[in-house]
VEXKOL-655732 format. One line per field, with one value per atom (N, C-alpha, C, O): residue number from 0; chain; x, y, z. Coordinates in nm, 2 decimals. Layout:
N
num [NUM:...]
cadena [A:...]
u [X:...]
v [Y:...]
w [Z:...]
end
This chain:
116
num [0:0:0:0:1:1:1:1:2:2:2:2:3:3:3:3:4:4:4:4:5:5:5:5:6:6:6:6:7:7:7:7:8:8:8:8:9:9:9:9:10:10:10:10:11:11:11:11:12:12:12:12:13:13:13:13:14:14:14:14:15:15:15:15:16:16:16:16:17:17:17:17:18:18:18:18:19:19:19:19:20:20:20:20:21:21:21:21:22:22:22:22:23:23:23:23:24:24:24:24:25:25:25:25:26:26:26:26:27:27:27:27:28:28:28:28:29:29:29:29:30:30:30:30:31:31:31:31:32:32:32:32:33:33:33:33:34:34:34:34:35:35:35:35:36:36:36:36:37:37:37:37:38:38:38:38:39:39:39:39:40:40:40:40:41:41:41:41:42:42:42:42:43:43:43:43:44:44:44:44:45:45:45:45:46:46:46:46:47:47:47:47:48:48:48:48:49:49:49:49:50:50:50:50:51:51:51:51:52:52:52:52:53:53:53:53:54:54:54:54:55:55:55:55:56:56:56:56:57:57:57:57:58:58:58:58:59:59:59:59:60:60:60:60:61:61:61:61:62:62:62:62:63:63:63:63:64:64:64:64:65:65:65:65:66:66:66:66:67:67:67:67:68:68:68:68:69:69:69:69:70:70:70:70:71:71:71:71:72:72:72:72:73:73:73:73:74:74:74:74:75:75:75:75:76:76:76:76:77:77:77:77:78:78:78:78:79:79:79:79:80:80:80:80:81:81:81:81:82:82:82:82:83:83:83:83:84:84:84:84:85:85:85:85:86:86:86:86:87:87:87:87:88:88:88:88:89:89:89:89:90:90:90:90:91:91:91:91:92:92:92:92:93:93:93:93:94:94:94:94:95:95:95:95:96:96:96:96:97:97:97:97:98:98:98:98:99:99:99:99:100:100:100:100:101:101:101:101:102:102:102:102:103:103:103:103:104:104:104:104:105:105:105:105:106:106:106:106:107:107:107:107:108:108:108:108:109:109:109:109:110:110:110:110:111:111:111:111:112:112:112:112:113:113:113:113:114:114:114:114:115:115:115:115]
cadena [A:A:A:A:A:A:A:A:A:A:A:A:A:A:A:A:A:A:A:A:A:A:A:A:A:A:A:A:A:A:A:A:A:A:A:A:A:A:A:A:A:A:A:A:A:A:A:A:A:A:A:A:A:A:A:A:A:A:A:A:A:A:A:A:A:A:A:A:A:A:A:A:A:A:A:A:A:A:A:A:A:A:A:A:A:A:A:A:A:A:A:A:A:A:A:A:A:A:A:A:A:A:A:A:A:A:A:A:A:A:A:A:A:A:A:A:A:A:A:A:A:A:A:A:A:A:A:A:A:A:A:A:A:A:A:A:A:A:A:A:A:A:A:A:A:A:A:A:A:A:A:A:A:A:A:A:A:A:A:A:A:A:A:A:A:A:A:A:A:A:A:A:A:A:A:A:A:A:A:A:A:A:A:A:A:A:A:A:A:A:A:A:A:A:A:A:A:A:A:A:A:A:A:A:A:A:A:A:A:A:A:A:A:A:A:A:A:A:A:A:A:A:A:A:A:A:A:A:A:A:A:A:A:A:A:A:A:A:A:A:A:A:A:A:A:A:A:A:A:A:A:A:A:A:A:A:A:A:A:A:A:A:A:A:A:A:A:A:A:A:A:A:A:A:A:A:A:A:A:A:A:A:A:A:A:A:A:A:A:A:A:A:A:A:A:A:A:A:A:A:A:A:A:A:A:A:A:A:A:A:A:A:A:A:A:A:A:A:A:A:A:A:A:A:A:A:A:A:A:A:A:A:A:A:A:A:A:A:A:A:A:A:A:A:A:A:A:A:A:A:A:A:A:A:A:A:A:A:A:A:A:A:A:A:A:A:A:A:A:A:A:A:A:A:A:A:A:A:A:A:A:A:A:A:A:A:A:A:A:A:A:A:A:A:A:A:A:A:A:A:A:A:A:A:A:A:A:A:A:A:A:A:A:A:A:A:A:A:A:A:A:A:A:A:A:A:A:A:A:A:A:A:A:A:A:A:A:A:A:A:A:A:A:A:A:A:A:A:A:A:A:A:A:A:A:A:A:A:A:A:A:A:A:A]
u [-0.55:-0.58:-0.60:-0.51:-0.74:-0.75:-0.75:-0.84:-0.62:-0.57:-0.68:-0.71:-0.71:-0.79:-0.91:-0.95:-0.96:-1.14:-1.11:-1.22:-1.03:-1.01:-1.02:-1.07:-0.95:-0.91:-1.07:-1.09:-1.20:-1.30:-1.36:-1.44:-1.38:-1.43:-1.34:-1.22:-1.44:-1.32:-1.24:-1.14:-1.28:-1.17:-1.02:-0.90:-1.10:-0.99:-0.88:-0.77:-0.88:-0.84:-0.71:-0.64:-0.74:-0.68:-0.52:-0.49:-0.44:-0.30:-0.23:-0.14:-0.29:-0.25:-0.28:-0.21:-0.40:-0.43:-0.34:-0.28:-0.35:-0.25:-0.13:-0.08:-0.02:0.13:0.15:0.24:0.02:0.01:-0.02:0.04:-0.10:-0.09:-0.01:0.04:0.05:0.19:0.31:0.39:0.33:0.41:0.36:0.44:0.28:0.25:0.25:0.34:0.22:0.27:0.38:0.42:0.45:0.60:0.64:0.66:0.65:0.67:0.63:0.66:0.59:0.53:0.66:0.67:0.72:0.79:0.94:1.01:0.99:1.09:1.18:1.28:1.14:1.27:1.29:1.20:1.39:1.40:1.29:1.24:1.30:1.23:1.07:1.05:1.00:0.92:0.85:0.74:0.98:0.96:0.98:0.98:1.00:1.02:0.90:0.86:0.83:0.73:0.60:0.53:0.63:0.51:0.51:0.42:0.62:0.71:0.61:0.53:0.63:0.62:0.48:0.41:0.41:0.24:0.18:0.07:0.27:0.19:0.21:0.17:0.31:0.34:0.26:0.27:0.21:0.13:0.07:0.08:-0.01:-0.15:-0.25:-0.27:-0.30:-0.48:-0.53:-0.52:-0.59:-0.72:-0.56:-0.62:-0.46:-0.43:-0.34:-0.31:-0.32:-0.28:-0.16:-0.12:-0.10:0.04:0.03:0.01:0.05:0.01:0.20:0.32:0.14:0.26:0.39:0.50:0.35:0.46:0.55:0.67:0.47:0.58:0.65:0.73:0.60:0.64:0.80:0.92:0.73:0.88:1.00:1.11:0.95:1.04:1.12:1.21:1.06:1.16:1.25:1.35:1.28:1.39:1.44:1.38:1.55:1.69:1.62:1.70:1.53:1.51:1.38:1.28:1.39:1.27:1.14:1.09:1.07:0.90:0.85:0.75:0.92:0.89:0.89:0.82:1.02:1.05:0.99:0.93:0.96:0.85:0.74:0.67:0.68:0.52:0.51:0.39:0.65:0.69:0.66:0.60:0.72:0.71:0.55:0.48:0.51:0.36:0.30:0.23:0.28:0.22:0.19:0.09:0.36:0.38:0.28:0.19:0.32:0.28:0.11:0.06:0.04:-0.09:-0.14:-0.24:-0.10:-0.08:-0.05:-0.09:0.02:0.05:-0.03:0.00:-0.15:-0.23:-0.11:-0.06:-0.08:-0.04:-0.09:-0.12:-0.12:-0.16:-0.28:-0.32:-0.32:-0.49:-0.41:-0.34:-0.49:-0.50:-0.66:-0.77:-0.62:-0.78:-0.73:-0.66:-0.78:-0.79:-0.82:-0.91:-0.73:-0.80:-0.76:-0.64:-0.87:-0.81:-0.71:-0.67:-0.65:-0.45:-0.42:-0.35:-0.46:-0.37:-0.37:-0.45:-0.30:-0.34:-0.31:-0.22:-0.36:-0.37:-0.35:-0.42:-0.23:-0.20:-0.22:-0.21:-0.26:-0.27:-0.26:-0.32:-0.21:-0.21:-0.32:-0.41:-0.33:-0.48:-0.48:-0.39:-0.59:-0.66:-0.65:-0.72:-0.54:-0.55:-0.47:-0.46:-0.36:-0.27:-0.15:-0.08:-0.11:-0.03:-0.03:0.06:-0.14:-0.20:-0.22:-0.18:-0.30:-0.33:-0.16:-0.14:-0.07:0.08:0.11:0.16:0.09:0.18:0.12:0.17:-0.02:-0.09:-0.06:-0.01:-0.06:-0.01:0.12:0.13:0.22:0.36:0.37:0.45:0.29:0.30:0.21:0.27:0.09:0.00:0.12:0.17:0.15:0.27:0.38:0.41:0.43:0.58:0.55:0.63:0.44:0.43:0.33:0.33:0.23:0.18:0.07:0.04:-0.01:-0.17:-0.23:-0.21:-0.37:-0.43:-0.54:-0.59:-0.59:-0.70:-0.68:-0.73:-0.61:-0.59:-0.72:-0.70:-0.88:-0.97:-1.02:-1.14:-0.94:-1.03:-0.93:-0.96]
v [-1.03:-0.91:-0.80:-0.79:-0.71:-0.60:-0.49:-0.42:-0.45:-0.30:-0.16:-0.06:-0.23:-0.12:-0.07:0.04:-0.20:-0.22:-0.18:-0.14:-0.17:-0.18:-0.04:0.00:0.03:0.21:0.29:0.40:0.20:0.30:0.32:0.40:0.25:0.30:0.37:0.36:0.48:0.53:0.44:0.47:0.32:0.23:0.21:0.21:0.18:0.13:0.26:0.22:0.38:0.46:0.54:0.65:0.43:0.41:0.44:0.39:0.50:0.51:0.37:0.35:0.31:0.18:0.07:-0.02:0.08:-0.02:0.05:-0.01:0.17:0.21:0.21:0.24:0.15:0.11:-0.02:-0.06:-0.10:-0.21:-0.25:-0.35:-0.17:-0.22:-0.18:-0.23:-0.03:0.00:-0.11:-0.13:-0.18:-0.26:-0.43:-0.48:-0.45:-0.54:-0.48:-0.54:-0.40:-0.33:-0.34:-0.34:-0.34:-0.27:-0.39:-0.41:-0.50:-0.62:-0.67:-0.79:-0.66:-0.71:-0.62:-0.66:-0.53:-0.51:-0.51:-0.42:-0.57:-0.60:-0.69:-0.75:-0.68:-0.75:-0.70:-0.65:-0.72:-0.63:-0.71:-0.65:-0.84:-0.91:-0.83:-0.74:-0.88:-0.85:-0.71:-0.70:-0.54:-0.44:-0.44:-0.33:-0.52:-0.54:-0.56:-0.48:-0.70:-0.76:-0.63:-0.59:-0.58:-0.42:-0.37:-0.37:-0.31:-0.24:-0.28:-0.20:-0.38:-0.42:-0.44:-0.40:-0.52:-0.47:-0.36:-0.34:-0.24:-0.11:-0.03:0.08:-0.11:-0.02:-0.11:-0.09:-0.18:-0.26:-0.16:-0.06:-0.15:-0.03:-0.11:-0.22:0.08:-0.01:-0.11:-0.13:-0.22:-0.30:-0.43:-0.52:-0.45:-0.52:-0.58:-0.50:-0.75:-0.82:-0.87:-0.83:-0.94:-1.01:-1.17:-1.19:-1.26:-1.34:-1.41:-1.38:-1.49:-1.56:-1.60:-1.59:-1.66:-1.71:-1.61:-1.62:-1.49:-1.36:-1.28:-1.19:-1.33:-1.28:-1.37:-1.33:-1.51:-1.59:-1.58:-1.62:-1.52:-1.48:-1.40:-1.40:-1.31:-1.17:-1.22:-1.15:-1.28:-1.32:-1.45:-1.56:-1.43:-1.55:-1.66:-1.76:-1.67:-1.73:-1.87:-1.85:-1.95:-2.03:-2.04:-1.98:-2.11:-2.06:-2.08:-2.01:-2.19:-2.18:-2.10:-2.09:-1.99:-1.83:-1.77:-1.68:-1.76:-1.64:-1.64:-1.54:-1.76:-1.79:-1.78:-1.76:-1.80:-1.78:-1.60:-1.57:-1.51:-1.39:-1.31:-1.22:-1.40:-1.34:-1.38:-1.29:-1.50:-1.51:-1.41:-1.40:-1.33:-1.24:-1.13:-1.08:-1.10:-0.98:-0.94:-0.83:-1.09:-1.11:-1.13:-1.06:-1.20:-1.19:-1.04:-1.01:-0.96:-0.82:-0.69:-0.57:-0.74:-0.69:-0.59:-0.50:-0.60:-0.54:-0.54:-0.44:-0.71:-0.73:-0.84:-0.87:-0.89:-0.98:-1.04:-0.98:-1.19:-1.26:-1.33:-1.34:-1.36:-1.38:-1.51:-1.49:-1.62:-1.78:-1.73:-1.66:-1.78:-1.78:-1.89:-1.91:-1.97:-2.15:-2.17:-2.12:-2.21:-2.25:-2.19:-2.22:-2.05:-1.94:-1.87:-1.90:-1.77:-1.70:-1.55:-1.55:-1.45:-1.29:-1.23:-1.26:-1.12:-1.05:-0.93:-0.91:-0.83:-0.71:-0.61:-0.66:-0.50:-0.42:-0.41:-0.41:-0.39:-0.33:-0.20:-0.13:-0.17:-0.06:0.08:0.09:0.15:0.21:0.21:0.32:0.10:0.04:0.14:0.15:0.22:0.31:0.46:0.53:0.47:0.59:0.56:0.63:0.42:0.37:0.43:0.51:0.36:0.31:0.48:0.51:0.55:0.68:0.75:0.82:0.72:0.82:0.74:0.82:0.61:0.56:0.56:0.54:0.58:0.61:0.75:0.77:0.85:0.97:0.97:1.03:0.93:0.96:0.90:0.96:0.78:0.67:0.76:0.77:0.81:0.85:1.03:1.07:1.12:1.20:1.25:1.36:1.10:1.08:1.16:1.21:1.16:1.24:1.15:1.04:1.19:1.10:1.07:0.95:1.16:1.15:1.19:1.30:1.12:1.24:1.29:1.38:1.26:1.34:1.41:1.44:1.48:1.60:1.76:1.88]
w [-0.43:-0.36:-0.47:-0.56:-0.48:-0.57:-0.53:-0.48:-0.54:-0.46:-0.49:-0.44:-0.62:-0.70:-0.60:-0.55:-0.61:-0.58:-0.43:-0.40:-0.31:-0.19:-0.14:-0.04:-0.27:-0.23:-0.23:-0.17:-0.31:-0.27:-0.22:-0.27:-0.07:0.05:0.15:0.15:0.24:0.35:0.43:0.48:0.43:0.53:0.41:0.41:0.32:0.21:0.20:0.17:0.22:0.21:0.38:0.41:0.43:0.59:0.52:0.41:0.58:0.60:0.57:0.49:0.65:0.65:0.56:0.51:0.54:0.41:0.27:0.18:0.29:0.16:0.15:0.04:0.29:0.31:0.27:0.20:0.34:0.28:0.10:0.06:0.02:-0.11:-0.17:-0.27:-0.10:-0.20:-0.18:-0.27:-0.05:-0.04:-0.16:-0.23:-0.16:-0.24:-0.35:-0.40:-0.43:-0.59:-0.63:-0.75:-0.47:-0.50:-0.54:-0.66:-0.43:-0.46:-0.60:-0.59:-0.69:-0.78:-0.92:-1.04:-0.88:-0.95:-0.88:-0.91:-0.81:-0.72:-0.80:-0.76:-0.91:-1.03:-1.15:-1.22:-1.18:-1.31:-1.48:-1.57:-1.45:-1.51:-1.54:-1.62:-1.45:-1.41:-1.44:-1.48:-1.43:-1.46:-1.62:-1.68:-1.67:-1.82:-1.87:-1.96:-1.81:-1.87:-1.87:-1.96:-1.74:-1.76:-1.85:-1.93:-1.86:-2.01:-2.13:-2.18:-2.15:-2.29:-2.31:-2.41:-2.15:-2.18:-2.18:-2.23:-2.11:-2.15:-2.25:-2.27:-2.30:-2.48:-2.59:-2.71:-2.56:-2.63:-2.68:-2.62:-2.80:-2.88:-2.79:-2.74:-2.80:-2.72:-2.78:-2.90:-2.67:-2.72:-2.77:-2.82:-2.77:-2.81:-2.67:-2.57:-2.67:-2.54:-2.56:-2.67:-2.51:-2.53:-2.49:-2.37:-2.56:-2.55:-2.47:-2.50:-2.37:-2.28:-2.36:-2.32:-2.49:-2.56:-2.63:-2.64:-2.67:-2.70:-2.61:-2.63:-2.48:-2.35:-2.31:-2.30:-2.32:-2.29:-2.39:-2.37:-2.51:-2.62:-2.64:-2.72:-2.55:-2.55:-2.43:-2.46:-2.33:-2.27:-2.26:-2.26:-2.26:-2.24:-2.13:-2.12:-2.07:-1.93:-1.96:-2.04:-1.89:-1.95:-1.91:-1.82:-1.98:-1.94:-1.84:-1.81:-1.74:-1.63:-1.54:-1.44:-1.58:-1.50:-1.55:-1.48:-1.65:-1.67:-1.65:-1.67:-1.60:-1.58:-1.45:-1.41:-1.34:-1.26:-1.22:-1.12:-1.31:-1.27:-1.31:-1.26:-1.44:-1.45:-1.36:-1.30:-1.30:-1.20:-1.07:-1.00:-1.08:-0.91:-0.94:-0.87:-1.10:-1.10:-1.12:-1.12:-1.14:-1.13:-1.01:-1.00:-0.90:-0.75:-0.67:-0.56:-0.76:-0.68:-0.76:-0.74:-0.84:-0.89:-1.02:-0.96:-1.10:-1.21:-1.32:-1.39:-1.37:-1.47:-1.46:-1.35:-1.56:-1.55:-1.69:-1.77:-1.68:-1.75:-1.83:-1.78:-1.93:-1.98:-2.08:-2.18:-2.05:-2.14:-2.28:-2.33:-2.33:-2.51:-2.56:-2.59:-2.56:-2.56:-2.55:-2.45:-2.59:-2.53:-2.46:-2.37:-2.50:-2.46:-2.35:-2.26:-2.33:-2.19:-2.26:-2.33:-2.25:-2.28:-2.16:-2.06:-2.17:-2.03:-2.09:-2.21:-2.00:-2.01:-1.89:-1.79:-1.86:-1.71:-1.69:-1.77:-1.55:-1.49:-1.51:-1.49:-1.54:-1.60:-1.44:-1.34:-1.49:-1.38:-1.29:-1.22:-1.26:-1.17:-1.19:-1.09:-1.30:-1.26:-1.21:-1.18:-1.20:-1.17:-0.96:-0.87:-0.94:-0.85:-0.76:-0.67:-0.84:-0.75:-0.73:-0.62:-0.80:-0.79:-0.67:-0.59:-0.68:-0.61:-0.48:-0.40:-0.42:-0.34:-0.24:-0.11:-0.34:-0.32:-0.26:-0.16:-0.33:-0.30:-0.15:-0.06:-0.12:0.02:0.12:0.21:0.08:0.18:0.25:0.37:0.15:0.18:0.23:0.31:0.17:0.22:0.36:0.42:0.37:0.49:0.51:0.62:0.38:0.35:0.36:0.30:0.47:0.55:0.41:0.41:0.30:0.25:0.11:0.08:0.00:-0.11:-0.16:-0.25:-0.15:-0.19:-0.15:-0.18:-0.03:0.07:0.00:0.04]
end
């Protein structure tokens, strides 16, 4: 699901489509794990990725859980992955926090249109 790409038509923009992707965002950071691994991809310097194996490195937990949680957070639109032969390259979606706030904020304050 690309919460991004959904918000720019007027349907995508429905009350409800937007309770719905903030609940899936949310979900995607619904562990402390998880709010970590963001962390560390968005303090990355521009133009630079994190490669899985420095990801499983920075915690106590094994690769199976962590590939376990990149996975959610790739499923809950957070971050994107890109093959680099062996490898896998994670990076945030371009936009995804700006997306969540503005989200959180139409949701909870119950603005039918934030571009009018």
């Amino acid at each position: 699901m690309n919460q991004l790409a959904e918000c720019g038509g007027s349907e995508g923009n429905s009350l409800e489509i937007r309770k719905k992707s903030l609940a899936e965002l949310s979900k995607g950071l619904a562990h402390p794990v998880r709010v970590e691994i963001v962390r560390m991809l968005e303090n990355k310097p521009a133009g630079q990725r994190c490669v899985c194996g420095d990801i499983v490195n920075a915690f106590p937990l094994a690769q199976s859980s962590v590939s376990q949680h990149l996975k959610i957070l790739k499923e809950t639109g957070w971050i994107q992955g890109e093959i680099d032969g062996p490898r896998v390259c994670y990076c945030t979606v371009d936009g995804v926090f700006e997306y969540y706030m503005n989200l959180l904020e139409s949701s909870i304050h119950g603005e039918s249109d934030k571009s009018k």
